[in-house]
Backbone as a ProteinNet text record, in pm:
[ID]
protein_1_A
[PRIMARY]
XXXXXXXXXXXXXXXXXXXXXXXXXXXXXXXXXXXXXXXXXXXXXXXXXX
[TERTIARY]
-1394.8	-1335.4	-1262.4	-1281.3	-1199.8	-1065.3	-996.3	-845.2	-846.4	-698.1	-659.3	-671.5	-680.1	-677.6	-811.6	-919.7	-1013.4	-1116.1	-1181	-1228.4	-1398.5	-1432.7	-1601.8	-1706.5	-1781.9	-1876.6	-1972.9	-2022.8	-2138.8	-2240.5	-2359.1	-2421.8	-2403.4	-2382.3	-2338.3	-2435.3	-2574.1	-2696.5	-2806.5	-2929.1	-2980.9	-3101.8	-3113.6	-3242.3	-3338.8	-3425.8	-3580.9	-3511.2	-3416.7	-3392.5	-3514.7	-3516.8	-3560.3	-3688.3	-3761.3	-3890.2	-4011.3	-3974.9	-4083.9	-4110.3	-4007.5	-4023.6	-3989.1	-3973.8	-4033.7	-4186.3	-4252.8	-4395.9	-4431.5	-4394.3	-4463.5	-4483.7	-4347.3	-4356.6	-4467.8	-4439.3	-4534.8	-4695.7	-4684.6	-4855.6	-4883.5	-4794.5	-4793	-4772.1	-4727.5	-4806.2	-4895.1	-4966.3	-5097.4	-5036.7	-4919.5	-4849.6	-4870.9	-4961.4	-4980.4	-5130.8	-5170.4	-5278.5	-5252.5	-5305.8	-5298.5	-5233.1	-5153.4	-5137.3	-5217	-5276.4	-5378.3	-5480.9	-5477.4	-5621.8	-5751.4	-5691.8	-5777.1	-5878.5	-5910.6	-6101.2	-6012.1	-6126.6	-6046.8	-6183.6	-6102	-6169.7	-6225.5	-6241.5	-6341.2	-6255.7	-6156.7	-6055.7	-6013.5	-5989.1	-5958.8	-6054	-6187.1	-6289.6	-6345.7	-6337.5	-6407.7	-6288.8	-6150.1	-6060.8	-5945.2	-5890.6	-5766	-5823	-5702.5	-5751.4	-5606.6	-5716.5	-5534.6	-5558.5
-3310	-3377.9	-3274.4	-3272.6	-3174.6	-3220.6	-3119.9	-3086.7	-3146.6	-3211.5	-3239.1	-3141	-3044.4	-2942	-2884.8	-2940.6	-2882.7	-2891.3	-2815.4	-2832	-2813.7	-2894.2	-2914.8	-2815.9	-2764.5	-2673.7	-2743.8	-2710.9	-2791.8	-2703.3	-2732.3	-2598.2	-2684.4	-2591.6	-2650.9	-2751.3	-2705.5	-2758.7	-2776.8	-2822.9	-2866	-2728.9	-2676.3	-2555.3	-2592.1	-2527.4	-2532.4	-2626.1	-2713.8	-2764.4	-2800	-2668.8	-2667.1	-2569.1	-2584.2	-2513.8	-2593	-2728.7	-2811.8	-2795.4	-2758.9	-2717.2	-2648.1	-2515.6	-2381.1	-2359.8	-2403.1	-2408.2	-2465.2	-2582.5	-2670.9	-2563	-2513.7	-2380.3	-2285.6	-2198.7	-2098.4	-2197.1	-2292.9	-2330.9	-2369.4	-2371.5	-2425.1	-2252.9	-2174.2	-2061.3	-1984.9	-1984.5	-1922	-1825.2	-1883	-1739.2	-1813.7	-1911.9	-1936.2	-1855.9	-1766.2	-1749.2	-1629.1	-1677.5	-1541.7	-1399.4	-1353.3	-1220.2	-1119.2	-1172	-1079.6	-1090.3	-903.7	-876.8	-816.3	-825	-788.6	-887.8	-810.4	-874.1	-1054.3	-1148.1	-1267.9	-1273.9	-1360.6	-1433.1	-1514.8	-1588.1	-1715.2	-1835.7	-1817.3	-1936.9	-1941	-1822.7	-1811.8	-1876	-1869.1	-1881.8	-2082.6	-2072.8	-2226.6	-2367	-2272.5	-2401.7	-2378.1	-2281.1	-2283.8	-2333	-2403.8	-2470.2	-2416.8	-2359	-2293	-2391.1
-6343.9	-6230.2	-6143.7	-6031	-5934.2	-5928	-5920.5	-5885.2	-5703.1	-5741.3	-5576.4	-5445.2	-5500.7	-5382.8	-5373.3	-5465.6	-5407.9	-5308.3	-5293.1	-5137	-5176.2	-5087.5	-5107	-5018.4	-5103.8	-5021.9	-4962.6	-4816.7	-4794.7	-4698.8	-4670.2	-4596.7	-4436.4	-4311.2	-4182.2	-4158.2	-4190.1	-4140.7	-4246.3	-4239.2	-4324	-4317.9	-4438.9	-4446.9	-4339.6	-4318	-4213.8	-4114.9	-4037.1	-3964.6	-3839.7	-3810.4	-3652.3	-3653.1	-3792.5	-3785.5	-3725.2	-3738.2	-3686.2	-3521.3	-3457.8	-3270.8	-3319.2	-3371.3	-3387	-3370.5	-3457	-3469.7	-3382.8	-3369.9	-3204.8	-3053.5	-3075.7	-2969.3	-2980	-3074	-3119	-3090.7	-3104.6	-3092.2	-2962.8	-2908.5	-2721.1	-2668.3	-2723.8	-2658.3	-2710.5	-2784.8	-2842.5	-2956.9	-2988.7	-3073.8	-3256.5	-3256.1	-3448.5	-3497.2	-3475.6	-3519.8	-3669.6	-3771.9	-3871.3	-3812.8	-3887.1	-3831.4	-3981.2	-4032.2	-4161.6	-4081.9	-4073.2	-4024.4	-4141.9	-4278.8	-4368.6	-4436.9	-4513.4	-4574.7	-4612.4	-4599.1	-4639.1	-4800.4	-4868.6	-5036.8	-4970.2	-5107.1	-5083.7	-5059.2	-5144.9	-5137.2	-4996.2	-4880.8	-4783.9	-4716	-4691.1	-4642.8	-4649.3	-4821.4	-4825	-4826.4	-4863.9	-4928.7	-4828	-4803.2	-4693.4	-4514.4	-4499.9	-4362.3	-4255.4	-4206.2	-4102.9	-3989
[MASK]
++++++++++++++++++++++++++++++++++++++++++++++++++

């Protein structure tokens, strides 16, 4: 049980907040595309969906 004087930690804001119009941005200016310019797998190729 906390003591009367203690004081509660809390974070200001909530993690990833504002990644969702982050990304919305970045895709309204042409700026989401892979930045890996190396050999891609198979898993890259048949199963990942960018």
């Amino acid at each position: 049980m906390p003591s009367d004087d203690a004081q509660p930690v809390e974070p200001i804001r909530q993690s990833r907040q504002e990644w969702k119009q982050a990304f919305a941005q970045m895709h309204e200016a042409g700026d989401d595309e892979p930045i890996l310019d190396g050999p891609t797998t198979e898993f890259d190729e048949e199963e990942w969906a960018w």
